[in-house]
Structures are given as C-alpha cells and as structure tokens.
N, C-alpha and C positions, 0 to 999 in steps of 0.2 A: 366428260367425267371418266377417269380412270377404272377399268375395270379389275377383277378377280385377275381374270387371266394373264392381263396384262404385269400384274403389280406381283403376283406369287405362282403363276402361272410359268414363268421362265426362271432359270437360274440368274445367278448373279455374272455369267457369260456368254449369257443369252440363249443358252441351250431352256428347251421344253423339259418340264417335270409333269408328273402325273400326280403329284401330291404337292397339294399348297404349302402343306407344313415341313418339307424337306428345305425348302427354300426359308420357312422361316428357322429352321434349326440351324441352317447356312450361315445365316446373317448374323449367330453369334459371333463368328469367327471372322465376318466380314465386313469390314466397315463400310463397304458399298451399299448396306443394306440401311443406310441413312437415304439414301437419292431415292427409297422406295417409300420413304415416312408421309410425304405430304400428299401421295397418294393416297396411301393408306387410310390418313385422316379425312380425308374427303369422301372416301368410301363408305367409313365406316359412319358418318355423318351422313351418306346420300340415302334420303326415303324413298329415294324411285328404286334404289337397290337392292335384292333380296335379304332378306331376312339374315340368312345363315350365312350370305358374304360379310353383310357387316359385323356378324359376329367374327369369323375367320381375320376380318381386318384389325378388330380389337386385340382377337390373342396374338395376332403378331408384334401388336404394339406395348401388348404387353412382358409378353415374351424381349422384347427388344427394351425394354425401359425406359420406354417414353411415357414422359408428362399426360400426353393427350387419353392414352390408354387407362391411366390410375384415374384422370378425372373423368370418362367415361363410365368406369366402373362407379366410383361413389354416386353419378347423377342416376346410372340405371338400378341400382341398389337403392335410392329414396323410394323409389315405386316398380319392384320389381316386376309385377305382372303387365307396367305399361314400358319395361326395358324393350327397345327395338329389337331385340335379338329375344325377347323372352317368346318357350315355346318352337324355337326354330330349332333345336333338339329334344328327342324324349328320354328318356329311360325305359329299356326295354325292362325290368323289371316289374318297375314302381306306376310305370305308364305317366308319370309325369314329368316336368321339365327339367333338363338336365345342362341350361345353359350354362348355370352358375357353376356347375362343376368342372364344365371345362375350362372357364377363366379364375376360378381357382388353382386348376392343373396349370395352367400358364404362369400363373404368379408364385406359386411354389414353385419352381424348377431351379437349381441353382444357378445357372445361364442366364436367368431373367433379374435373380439377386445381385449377381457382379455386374449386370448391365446397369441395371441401379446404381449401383456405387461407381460407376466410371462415368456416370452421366448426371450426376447429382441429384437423383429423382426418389431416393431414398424414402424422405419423407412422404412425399403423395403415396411409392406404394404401401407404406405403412397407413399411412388413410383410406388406400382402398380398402386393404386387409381388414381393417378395421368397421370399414362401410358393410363389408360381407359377414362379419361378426355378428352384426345387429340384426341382420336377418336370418339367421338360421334356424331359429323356432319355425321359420311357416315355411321354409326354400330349400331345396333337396343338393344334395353336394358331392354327392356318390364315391365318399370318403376321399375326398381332396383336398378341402380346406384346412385339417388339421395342420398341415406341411406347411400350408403358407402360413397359418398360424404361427407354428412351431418357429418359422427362423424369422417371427418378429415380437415372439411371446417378452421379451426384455424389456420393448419399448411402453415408456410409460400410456397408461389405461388402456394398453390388451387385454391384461388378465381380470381389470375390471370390465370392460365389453365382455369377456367371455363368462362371468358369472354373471351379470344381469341378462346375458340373454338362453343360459342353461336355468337361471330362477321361470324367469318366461317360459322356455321350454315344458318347465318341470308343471307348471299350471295346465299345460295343452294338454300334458300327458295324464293328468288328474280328470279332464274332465273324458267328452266322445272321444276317442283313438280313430274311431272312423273316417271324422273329416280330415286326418291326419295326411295319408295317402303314402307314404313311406315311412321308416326305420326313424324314426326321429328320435327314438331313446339312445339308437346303437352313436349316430349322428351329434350328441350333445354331451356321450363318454370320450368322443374323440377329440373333442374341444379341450375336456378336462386332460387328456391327455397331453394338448399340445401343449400346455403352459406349467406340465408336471416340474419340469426342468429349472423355469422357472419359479413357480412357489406349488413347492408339492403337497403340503400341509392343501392350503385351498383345492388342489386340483384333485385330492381324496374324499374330501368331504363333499365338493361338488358332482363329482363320480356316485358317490353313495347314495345321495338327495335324488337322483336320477334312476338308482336302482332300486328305491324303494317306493317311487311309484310306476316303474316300470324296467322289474325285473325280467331277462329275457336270454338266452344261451348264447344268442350272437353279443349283445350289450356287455355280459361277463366277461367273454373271451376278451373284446377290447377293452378294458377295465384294466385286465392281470398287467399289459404294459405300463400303470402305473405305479403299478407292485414292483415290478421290476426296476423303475427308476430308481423307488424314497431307498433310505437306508435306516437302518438302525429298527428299534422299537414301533416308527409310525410305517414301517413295511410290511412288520408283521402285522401288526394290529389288521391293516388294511386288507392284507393278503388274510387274514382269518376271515374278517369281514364278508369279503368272496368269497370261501370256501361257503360262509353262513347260508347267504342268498342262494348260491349255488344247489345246497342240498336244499332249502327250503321251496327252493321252485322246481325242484327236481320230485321234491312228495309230493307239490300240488298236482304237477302235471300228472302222478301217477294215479293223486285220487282220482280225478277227473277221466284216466281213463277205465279206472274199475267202474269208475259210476257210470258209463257212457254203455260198459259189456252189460252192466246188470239192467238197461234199458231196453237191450237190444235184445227182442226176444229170439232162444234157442227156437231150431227146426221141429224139436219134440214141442216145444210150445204150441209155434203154430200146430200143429199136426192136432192138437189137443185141441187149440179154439176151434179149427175145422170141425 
C-alpha cells in the first residue's frame, strides 16, 4: 500500500517536500498529478492508515477533481461522526472537529472548480457540496463552506438544502445552545449568505429567522454582506433590520451588565457586613 510520503511526500520530479500540500497545489498545474490518483484512493480507503493521511489523501482528491474524492465526501457526510477521518483534526477554538472544514476549504478553492470542469466531475462536486449542506446544523466548518457554497448556489436544490438546514438550525438554536459546542448562529448567516447572489429575497429572510433566535455581534457582522449584495428597497429594509437587532442586543447586553455591577457587592459593603 502506497504511503503519505510516498504519494505527496515528493514533488512531481521527485525532489522531497516538507508539506504534503505543496505538491497538491503542484498538481493543479500538473497533469502528472493523475499517476498520483490511484494511490491516493487506496489511501484514502486504507483502515490500517492513519486517520489524518486519509484525510490528507481526500483533500488531494478533491483539490484535484476527482470522482473518488466528491463520493468519498457524500458517504462520510451520511454519518459524520463515524467519517474515517472524523476527529483526526480539532479546532483550537471550539475544541471540536474541524475535519469538515478543511474539505470544505478544498472544495471551494477555484483550482479544484476548473478541475471539475476539465474532468467532467462537476456534478458529483455539486453533491458533495450539497451532502455537507445537510449537515451543518450539528458539524463545525470554521467558515469555509460558504465559498463552496457560493460558486454552486445556482445549481438546482442548493438554495433549498440550505433553508431546510438553516430551518434545522434555527430549532438547535431555540432549544440548549450548550450542547451546541460552536458559533452555529454565526455558521448558518454564512450559508444565507452564500446563496444571497443567488435568491437574496430568501437569503434575508433566512438571515433574519437566525437572528431572531440567536442574536449575536459576530452573527451581525456577517449578516451586513448580505446588505451589501440586495439592491433597491429589500437592502434597505434589511440593512435597517440590522441596525434593529443590533441596538437591541446592544441594550440587552448593557442591562445585563448594570444588573451583574448592582450584584456585586461594593468594598464599603463588605466593610459594613463585617
């Protein structure tokens, strides 16, 4: 079985790299970088293999605009927690898994879109994209996925994927936020955002249904790029809309912290219960 080092380990003239992904950024430009594919799928298929290679061997392949890569992603997205590669990254943030976001950053790249279109594989990544749509209510994407979103928002039932799973979403965020474990509000304005472009009427309203159960400063900020898309009357409205939310979560926060100081007893206080 072919290994890492072997497969993205070397350049495409055999010289050593110190980063796997120089050589896959290589291979756009190389069409050598086909004699590396049926390794790579073997890799990325082998369970005696580490975790994190077989991830590594995915983004390549997806990066590169292979078939193997798009149906990879749709099977480990039916059951993300049991993907071979789930967990074999974290977020140092959020402290949770951060696999889907890197093969999201692979599938957005526009390197990996004209790879698609010269290799006729168009479709399947429009299904993966699609496979990673439906799970973004519970799966963490460390703002990547919009991009891939975004350059296949046209294709028909994207922009229905991405409202039935910002509706989903918008239930998670109604009930515990706890079990949540990351930004999932900020995460599901960025969706609305990628398919502003195309139907921005939906991707305002679905923005807003997201901020009205989970109004927040980071979640605004990425909101306002939808302001900036619409034109006419539904920009304004929208962009008032945010100013609304804006102040309104702006008083909350401030009563909350007058009520927190009037809690906290002054030093003459104590000095007095002593």
């Amino acid at each position: 079985m072919a290994r890492i080092d072997t497969l993205l380990g070397v350049d495409f003239d055999g010289r050593a790299v110190d980063d796997p992904y120089d050589v896959v950024d290589e291979g756009l430009d190389d069409p050598r970088h086909r004699e590396r594919v049926p390794g790579l799928v073997a890799l990325m298929h082998d369970s005696a293999a580490s975790d994190h290679d077989r991830l590594t061997a995915c983004i390549a392949l997806l990066t590169w605009g292979e078939a193997a890569g798009h149906e990879a992603v749709v099977a480990g997205a039916a059951d993300p927690k049991k993907a071979a590669w789930y967990d074999s990254c974290i977020d140092r943030k959020f402290s949770v898994d951060n696999t889907f976001g890197h093969i999201a950053r692979a599938m957005a790249s526009y390197g990996s879109s004209g790879m698609c279109e010269e290799k006729g594989t168009q479709a399947g990544r429009v299904e993966a994209v699609r496979a990673l749509i439906r799970i973004a209510d519970t799966e963490y994407f460390d703002e990547q996925l919009e991009w891939a979103v975004a350059s296949c928002a046209e294709e028909p039932g994207v922009v229905d994927d991405v409202e039935d799973v910002i509706q989903r979403g918008v239930l998670r965020l109604s009930g515990d936020t706890r079990v949540i474990g990351f930004d999932l509000a900020t995460q599901l304005v960025d969706l609305a955002c990628a398919v502003s472009d195309a139907d921005p009427r939906r991707a305002m309203r679905l923005a807003a249904e997201v901020l009205f159960v989970a109004p927040s400063d980071r979640a605004l900020k990425h909101a306002e790029a939808i302001a900036s898309r619409a034109d006419g009357p539904d920009e304004e409205l929208f962009a008032g809309h945010l100013r609304s939310v804006g102040a309104a979560l702006h008083s909350f926060v401030k009563i909350r912290q007058n009520a927190s100081a009037a809690r906290t007893p002054t030093a003459t206080d104590r000095t007095a219960t002593a």
